[in-house]
N, CA, C and O atoms as a Maestro MAE file, in Angstrom:
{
 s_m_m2io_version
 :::
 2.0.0
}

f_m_ct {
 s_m_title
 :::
 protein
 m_atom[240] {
  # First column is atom index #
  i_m_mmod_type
  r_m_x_coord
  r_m_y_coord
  r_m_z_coord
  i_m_residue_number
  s_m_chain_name
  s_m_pdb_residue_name
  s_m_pdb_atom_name
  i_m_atomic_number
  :::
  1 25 0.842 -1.175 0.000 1 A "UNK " " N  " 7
  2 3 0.000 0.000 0.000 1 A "UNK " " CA " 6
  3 2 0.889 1.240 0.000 1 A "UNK " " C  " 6
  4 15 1.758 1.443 0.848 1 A "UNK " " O  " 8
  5 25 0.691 1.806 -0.706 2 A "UNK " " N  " 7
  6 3 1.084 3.357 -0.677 2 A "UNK " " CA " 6
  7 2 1.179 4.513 0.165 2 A "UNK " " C  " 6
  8 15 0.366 5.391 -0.123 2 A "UNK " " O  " 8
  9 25 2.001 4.775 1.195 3 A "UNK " " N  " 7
  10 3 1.861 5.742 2.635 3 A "UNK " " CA " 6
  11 2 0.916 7.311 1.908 3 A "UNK " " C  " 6
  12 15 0.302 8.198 2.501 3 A "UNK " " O  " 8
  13 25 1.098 7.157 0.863 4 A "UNK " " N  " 7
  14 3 1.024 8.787 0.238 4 A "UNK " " CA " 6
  15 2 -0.275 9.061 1.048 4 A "UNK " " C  " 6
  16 15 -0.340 9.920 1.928 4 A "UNK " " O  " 8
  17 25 -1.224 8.318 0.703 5 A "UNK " " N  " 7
  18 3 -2.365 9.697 1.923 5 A "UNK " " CA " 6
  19 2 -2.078 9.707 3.161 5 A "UNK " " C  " 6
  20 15 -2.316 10.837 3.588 5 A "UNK " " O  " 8
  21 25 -1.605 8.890 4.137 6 A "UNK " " N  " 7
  22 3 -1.000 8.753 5.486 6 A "UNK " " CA " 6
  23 2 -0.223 10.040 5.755 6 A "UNK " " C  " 6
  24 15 -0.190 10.637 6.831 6 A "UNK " " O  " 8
  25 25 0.550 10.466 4.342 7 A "UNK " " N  " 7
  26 3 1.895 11.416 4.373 7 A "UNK " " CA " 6
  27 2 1.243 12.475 4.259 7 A "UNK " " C  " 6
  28 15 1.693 13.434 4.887 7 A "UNK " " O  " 8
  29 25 -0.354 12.746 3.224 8 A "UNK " " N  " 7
  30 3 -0.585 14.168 3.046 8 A "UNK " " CA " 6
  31 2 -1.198 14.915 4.297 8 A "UNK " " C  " 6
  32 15 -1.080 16.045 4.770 8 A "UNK " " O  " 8
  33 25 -2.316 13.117 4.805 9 A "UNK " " N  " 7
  34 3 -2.959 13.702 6.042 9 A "UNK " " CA " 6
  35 2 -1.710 14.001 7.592 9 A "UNK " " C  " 6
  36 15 -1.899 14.434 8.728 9 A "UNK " " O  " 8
  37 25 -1.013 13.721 7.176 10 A "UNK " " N  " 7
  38 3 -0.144 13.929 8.574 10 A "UNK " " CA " 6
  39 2 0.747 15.013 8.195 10 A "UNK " " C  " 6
  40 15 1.589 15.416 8.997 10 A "UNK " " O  " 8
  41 25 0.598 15.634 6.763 11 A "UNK " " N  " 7
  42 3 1.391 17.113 6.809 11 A "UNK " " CA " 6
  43 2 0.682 18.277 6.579 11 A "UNK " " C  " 6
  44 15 1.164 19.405 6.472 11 A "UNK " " O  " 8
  45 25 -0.966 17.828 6.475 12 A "UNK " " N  " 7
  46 3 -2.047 18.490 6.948 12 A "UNK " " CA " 6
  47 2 -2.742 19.115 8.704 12 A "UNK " " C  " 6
  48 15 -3.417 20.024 9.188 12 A "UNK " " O  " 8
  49 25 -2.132 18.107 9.016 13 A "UNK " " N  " 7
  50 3 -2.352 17.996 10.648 13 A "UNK " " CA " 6
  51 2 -1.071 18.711 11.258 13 A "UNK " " C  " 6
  52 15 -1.134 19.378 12.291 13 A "UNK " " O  " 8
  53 25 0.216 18.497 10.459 14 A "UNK " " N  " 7
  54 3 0.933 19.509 11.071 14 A "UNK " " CA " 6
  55 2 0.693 21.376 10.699 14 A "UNK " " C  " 6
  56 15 1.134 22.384 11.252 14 A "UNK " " O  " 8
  57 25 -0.127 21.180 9.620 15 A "UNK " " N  " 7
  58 3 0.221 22.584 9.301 15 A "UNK " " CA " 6
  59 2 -0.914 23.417 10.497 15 A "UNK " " C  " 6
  60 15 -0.889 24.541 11.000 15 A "UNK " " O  " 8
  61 25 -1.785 22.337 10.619 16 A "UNK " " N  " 7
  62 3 -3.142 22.817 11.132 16 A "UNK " " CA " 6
  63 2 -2.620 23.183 13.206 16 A "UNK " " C  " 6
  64 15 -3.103 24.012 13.977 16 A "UNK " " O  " 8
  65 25 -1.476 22.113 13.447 17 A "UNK " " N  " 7
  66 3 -1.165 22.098 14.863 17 A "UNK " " CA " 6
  67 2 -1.062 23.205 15.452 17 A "UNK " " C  " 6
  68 15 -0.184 23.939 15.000 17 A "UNK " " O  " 8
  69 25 -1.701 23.617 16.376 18 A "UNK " " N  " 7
  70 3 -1.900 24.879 17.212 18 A "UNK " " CA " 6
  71 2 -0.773 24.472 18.431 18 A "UNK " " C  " 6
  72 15 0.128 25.232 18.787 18 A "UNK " " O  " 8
  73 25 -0.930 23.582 18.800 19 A "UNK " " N  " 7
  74 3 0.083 23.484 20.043 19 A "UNK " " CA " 6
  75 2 1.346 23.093 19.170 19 A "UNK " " C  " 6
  76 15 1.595 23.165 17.967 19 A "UNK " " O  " 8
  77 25 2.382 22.423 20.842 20 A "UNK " " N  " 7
  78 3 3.102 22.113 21.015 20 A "UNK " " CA " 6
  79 2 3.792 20.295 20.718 20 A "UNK " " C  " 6
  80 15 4.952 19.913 20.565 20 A "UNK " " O  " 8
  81 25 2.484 19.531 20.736 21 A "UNK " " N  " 7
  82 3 2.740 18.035 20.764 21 A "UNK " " CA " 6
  83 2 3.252 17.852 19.502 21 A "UNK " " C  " 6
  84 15 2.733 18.561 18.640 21 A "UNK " " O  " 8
  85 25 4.475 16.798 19.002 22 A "UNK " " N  " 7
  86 3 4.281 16.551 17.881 22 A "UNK " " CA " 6
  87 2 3.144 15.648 17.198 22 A "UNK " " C  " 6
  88 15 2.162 15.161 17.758 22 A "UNK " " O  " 8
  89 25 3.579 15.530 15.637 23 A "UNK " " N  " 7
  90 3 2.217 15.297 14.901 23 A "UNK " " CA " 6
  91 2 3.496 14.209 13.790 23 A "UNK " " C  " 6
  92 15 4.274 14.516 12.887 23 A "UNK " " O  " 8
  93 25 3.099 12.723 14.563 24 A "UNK " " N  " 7
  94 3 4.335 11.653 13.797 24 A "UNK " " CA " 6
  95 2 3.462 10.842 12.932 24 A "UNK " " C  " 6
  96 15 2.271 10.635 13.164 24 A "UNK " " O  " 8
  97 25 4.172 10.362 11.848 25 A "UNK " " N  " 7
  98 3 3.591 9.222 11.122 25 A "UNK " " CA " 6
  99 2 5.087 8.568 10.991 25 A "UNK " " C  " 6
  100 15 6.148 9.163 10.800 25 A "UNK " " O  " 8
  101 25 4.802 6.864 11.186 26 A "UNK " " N  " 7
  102 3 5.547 6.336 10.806 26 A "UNK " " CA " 6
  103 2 5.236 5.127 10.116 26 A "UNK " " C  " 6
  104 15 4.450 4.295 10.570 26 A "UNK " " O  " 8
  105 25 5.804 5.017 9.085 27 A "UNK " " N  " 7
  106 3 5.798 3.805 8.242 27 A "UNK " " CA " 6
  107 2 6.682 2.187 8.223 27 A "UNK " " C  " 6
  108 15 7.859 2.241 8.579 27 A "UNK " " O  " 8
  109 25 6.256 1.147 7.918 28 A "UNK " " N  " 7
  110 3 7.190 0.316 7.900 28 A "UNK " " CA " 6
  111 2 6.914 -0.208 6.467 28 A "UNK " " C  " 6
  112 15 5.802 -0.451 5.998 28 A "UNK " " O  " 8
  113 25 8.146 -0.345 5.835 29 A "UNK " " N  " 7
  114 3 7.999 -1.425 4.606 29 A "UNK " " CA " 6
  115 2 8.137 -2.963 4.764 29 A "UNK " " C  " 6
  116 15 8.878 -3.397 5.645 29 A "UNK " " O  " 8
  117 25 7.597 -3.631 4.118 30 A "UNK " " N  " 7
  118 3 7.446 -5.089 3.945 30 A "UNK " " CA " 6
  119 2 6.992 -5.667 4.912 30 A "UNK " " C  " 6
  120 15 7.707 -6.513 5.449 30 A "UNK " " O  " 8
  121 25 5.687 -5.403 5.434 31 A "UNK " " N  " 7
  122 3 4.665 -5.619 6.838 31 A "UNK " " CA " 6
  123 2 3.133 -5.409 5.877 31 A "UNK " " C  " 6
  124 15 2.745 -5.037 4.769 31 A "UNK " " O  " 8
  125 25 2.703 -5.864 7.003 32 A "UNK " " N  " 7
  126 3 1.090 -6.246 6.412 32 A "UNK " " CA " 6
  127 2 0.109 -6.055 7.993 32 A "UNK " " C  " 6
  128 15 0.368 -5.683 9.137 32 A "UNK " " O  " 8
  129 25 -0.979 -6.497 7.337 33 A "UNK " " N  " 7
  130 3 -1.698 -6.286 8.656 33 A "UNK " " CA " 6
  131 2 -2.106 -7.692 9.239 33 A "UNK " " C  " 6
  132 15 -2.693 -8.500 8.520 33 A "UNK " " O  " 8
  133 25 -1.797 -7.969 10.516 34 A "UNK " " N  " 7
  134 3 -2.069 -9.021 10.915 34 A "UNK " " CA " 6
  135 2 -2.034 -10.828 10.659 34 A "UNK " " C  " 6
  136 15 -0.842 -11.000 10.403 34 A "UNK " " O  " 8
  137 25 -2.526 -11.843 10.614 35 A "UNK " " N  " 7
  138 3 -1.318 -12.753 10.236 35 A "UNK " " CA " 6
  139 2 -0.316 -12.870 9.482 35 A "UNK " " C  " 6
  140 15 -0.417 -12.461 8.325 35 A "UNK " " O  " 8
  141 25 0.915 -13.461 9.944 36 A "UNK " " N  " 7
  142 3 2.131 -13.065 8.616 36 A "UNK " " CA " 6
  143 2 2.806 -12.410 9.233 36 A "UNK " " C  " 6
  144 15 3.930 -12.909 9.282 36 A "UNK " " O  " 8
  145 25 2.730 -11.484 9.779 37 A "UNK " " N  " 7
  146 3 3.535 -10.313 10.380 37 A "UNK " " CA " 6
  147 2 4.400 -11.069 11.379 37 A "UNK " " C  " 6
  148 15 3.971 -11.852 12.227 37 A "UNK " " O  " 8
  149 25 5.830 -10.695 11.148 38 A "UNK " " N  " 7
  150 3 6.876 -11.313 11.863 38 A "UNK " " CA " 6
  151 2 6.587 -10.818 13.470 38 A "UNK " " C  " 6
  152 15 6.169 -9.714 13.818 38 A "UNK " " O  " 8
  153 25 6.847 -11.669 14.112 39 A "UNK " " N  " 7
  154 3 6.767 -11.717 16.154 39 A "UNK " " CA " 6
  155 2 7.535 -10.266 16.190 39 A "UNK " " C  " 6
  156 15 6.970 -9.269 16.641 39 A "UNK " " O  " 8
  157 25 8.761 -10.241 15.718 40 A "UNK " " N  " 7
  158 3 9.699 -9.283 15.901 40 A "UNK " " CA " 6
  159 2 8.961 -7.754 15.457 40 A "UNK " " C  " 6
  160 15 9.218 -6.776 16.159 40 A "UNK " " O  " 8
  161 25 8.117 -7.621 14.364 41 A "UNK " " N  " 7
  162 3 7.655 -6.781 13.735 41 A "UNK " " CA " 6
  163 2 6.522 -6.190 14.461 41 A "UNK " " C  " 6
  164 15 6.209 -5.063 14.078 41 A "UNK " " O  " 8
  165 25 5.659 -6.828 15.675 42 A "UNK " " N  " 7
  166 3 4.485 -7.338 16.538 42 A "UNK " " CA " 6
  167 2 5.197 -6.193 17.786 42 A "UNK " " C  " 6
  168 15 4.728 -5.115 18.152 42 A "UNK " " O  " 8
  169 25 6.629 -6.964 18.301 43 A "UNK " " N  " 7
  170 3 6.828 -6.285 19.388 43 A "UNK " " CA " 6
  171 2 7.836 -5.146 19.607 43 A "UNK " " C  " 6
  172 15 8.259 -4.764 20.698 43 A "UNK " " O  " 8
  173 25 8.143 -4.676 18.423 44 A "UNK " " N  " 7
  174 3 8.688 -3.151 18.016 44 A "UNK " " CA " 6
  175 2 7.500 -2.430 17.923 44 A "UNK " " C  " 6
  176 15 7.423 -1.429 18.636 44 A "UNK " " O  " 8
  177 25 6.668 -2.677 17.291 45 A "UNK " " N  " 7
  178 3 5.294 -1.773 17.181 45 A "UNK " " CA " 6
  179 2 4.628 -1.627 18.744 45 A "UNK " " C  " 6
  180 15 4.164 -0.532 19.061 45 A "UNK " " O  " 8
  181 25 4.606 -2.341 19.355 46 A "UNK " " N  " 7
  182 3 4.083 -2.207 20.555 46 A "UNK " " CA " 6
  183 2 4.872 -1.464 21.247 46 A "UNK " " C  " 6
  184 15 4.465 -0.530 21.938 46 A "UNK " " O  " 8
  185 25 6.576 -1.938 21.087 47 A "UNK " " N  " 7
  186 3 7.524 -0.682 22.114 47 A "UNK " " CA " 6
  187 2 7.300 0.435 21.528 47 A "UNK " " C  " 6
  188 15 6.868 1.355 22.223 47 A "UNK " " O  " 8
  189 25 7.488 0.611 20.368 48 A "UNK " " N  " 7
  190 3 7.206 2.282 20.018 48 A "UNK " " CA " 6
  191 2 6.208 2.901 20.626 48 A "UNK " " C  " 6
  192 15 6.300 3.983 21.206 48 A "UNK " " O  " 8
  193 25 5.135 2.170 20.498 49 A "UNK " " N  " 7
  194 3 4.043 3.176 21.041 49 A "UNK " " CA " 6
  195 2 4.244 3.188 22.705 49 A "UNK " " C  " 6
  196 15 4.096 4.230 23.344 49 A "UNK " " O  " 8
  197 25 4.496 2.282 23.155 50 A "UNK " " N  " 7
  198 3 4.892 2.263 24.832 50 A "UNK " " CA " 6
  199 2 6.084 3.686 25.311 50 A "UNK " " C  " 6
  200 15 6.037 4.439 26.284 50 A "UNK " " O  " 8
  201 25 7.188 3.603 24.036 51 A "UNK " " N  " 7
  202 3 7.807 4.385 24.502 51 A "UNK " " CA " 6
  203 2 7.328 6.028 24.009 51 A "UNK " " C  " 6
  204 15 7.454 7.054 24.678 51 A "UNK " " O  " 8
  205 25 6.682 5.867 22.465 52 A "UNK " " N  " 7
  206 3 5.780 7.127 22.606 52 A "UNK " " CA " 6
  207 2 5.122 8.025 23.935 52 A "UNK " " C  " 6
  208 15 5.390 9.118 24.433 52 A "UNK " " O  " 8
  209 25 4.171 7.005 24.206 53 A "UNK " " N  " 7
  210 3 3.857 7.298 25.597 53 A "UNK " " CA " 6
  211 2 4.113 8.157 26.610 53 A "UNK " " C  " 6
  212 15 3.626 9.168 27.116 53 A "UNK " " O  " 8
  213 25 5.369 7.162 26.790 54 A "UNK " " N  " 7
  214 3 6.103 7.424 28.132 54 A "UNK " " CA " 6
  215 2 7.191 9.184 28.178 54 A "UNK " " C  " 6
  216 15 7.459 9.966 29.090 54 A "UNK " " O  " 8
  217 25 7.582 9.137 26.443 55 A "UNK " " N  " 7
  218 3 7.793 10.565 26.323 55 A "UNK " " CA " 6
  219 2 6.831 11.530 26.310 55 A "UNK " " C  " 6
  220 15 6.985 12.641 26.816 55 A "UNK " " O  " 8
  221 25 5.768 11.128 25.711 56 A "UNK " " N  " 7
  222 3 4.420 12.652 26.039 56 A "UNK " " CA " 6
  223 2 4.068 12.744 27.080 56 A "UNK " " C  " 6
  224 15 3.669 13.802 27.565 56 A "UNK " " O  " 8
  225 25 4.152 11.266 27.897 57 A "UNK " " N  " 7
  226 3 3.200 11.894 29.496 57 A "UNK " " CA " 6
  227 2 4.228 11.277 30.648 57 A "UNK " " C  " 6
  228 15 3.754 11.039 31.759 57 A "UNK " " O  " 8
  229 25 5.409 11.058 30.429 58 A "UNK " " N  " 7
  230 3 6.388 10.902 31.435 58 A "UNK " " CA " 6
  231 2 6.077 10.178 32.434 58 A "UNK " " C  " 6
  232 15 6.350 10.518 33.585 58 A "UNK " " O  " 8
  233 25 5.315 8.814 32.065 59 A "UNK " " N  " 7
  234 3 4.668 8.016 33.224 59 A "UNK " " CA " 6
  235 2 5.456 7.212 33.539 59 A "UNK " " C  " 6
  236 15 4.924 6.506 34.396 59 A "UNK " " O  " 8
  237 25 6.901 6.745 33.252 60 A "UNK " " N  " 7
  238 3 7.774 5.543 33.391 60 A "UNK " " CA " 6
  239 2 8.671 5.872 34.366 60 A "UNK " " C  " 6
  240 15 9.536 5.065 34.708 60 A "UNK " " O  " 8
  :::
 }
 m_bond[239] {
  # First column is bond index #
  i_m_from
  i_m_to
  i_m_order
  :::
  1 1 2 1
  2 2 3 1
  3 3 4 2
  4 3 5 1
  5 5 6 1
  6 6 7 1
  7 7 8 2
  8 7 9 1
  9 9 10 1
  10 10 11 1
  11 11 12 2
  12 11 13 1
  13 13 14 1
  14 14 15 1
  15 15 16 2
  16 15 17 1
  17 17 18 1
  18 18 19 1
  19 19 20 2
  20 19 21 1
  21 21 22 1
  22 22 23 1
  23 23 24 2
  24 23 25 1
  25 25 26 1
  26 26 27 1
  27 27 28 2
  28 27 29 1
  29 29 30 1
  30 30 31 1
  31 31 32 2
  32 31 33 1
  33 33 34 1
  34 34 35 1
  35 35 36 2
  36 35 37 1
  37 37 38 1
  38 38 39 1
  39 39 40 2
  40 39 41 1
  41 41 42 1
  42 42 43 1
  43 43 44 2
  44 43 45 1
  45 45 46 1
  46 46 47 1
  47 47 48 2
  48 47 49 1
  49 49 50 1
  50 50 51 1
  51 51 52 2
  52 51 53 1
  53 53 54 1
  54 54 55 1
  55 55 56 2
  56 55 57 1
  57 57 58 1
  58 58 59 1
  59 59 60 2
  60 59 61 1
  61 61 62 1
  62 62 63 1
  63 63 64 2
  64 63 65 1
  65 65 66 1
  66 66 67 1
  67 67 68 2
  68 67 69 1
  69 69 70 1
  70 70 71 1
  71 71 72 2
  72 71 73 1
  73 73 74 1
  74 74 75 1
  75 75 76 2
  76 75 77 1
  77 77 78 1
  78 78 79 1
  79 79 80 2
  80 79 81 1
  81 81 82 1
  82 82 83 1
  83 83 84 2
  84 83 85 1
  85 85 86 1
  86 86 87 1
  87 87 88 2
  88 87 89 1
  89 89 90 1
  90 90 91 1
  91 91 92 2
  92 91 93 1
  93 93 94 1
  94 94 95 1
  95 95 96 2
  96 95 97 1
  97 97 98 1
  98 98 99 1
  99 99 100 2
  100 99 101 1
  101 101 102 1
  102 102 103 1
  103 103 104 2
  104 103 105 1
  105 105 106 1
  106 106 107 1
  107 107 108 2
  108 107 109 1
  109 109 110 1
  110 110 111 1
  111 111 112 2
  112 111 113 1
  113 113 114 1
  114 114 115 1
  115 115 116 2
  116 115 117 1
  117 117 118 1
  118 118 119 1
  119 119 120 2
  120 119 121 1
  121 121 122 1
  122 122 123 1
  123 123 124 2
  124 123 125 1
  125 125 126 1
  126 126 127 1
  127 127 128 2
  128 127 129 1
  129 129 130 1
  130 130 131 1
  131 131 132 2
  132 131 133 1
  133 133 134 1
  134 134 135 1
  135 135 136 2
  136 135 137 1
  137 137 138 1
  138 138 139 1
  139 139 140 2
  140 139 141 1
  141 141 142 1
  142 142 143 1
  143 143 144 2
  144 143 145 1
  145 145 146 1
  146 146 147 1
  147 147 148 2
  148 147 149 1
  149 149 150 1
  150 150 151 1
  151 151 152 2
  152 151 153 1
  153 153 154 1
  154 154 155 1
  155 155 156 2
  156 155 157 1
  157 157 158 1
  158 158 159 1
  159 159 160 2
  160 159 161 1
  161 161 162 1
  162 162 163 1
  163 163 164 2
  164 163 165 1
  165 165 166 1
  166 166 167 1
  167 167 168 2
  168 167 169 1
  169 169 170 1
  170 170 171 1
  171 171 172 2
  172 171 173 1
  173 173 174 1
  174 174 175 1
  175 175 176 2
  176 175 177 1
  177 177 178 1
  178 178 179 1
  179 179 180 2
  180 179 181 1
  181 181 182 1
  182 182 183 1
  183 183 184 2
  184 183 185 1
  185 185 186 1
  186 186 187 1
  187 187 188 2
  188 187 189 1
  189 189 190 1
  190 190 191 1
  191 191 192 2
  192 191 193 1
  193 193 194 1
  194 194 195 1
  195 195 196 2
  196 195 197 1
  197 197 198 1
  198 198 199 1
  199 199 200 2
  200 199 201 1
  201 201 202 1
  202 202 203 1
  203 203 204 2
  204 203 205 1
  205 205 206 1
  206 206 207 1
  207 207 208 2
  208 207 209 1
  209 209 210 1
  210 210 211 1
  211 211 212 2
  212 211 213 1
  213 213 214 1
  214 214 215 1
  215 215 216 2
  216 215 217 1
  217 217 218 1
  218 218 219 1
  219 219 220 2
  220 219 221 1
  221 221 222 1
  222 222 223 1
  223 223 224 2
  224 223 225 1
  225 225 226 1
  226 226 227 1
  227 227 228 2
  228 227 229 1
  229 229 230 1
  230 230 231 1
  231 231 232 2
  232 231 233 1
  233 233 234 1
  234 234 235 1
  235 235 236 2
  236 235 237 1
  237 237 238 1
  238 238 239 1
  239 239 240 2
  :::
 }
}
């Protein structure tokens, strides 16, 4: 699949950002959605967002 609308709507949302938070998109190549998807591929996606988290609201 093609990130391109992922990319326009997330440089739409930055232009629009009034605050301070950032405004991320991130992509992975050669991933899919759900079965198939390597274990390894499963639990990077989960740390990212864990460590997302933990940098916006400093709960760790």
């Amino acid at each position: 699949m093609d990130p391109f609308h992922a990319r326009k709507m997330t440089a739409r949302m930055q232009v629009a950002q009034e605050g301070d938070n950032p405004i991320l998109l991130k992509t992975r190549s050669k991933t899919g959605h759900g079965p198939g998807k390597p274990i390894s591929k499963v639990v990077e996606e989960n740390l990212d967002g864990w460590v997302f988290l933990d940098d916006q609201l400093d709960v760790f």
